[in-house]
N, C-alpha and C positions, 0 to 999 in steps of 0.2 A: 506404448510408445516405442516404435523403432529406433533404430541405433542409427538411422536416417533422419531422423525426424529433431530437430531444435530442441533443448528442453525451452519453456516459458522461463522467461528471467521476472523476478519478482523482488525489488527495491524493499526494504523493509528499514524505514527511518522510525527510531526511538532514542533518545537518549539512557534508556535503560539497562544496561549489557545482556543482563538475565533475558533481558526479554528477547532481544536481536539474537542472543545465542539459541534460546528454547524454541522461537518461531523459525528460524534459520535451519535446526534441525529438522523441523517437521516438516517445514516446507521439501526437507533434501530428502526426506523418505517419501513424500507424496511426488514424486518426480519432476519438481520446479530446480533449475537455478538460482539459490537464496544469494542478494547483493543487499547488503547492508550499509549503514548509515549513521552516527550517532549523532548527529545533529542534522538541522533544517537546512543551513548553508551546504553540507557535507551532501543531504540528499539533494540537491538541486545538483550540484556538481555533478553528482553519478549517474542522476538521471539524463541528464546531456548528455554526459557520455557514453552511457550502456543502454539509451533508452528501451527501459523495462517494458515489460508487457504490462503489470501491474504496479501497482504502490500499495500498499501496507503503510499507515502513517498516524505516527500520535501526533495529539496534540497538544497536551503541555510539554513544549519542551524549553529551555533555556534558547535566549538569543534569539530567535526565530521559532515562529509558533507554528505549529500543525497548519492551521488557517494561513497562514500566508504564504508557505510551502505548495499548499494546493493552489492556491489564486495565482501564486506564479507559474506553476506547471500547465494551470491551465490559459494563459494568457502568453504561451512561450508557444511556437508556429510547431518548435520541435517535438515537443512535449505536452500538449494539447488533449494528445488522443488516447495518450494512456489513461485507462482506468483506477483511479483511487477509491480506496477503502482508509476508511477512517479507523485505527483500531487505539479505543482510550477510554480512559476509568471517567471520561464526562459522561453520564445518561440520561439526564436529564433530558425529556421530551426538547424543551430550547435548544439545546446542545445541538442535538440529533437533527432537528429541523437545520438551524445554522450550517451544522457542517454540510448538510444535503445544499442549501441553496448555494455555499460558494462553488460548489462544480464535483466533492462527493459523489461518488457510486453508491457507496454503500455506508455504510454505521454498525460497527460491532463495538460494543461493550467488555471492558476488563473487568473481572476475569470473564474468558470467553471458554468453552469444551472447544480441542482439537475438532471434534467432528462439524462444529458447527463452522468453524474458522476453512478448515476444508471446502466445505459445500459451496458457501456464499460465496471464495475464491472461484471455485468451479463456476458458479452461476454470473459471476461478474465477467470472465474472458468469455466467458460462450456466450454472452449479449454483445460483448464489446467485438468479437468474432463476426458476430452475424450482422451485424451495423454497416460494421467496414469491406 
């Protein structure tokens, strides 16, 4: 990436610290801008405002759930088009269908390998990329 070139901003909403911190680094060594979020309310805010290229999004979280964070994002003119990943210790086949139908990209499971949380980011803007 050139020193011309945007980095990807990439939202990353958990209420888990450890996690926003650990994935925030990774994302900042894989050359993304990590924006963080510790609540569902918090992420919608940021997302207005900094509209990310990506979402990164659990879904148990307090106050506002994963699921309703995406159905807003996606039902908001502004906010529509970004790509969400679901990243949460649900795995459950139900789960995973669920969060696919409410407007979901993609479904990664905790605990997730670095490399695979890489990749599936990689393959989700380069779809969302070639769409638009």
């Amino acid at each position: 990436m050139s020193a011309d070139t945007p980095r990807k901003k990439i939202l990353i909403v958990d209420d888990t610290k450890d996690i926003l911190l650990v994935v925030a680094r990774r994302l900042e060594s894989w050359g993304y801008e990590p924006l963080t979020a510790d609540s569902g309310e918090e992420g919608l805010r940021v997302a207005e405002e900094h509209v990310p290229d990506l979402v990164l999004l659990d879904i148990m979280m307090p106050t506002m759930k994963g699921r309703d964070v995406c159905a807003r994002l996606k039902s908001n003119p502004k906010t529509q088009h970004i790509p969400v990943i679901f990243l949460t210790a649900l795995g459950l086949a139900d789960h995973i269908k669920a969060g696919l139908d409410i407007g979901a990209d993609d479904y990664i499971v905790k605990p997730f390998e670095p490399a695979q949380l890489k990749e599936r980011i990689a393959i989700c803007l380069a779809r969302h990329n070639s769409a638009s």
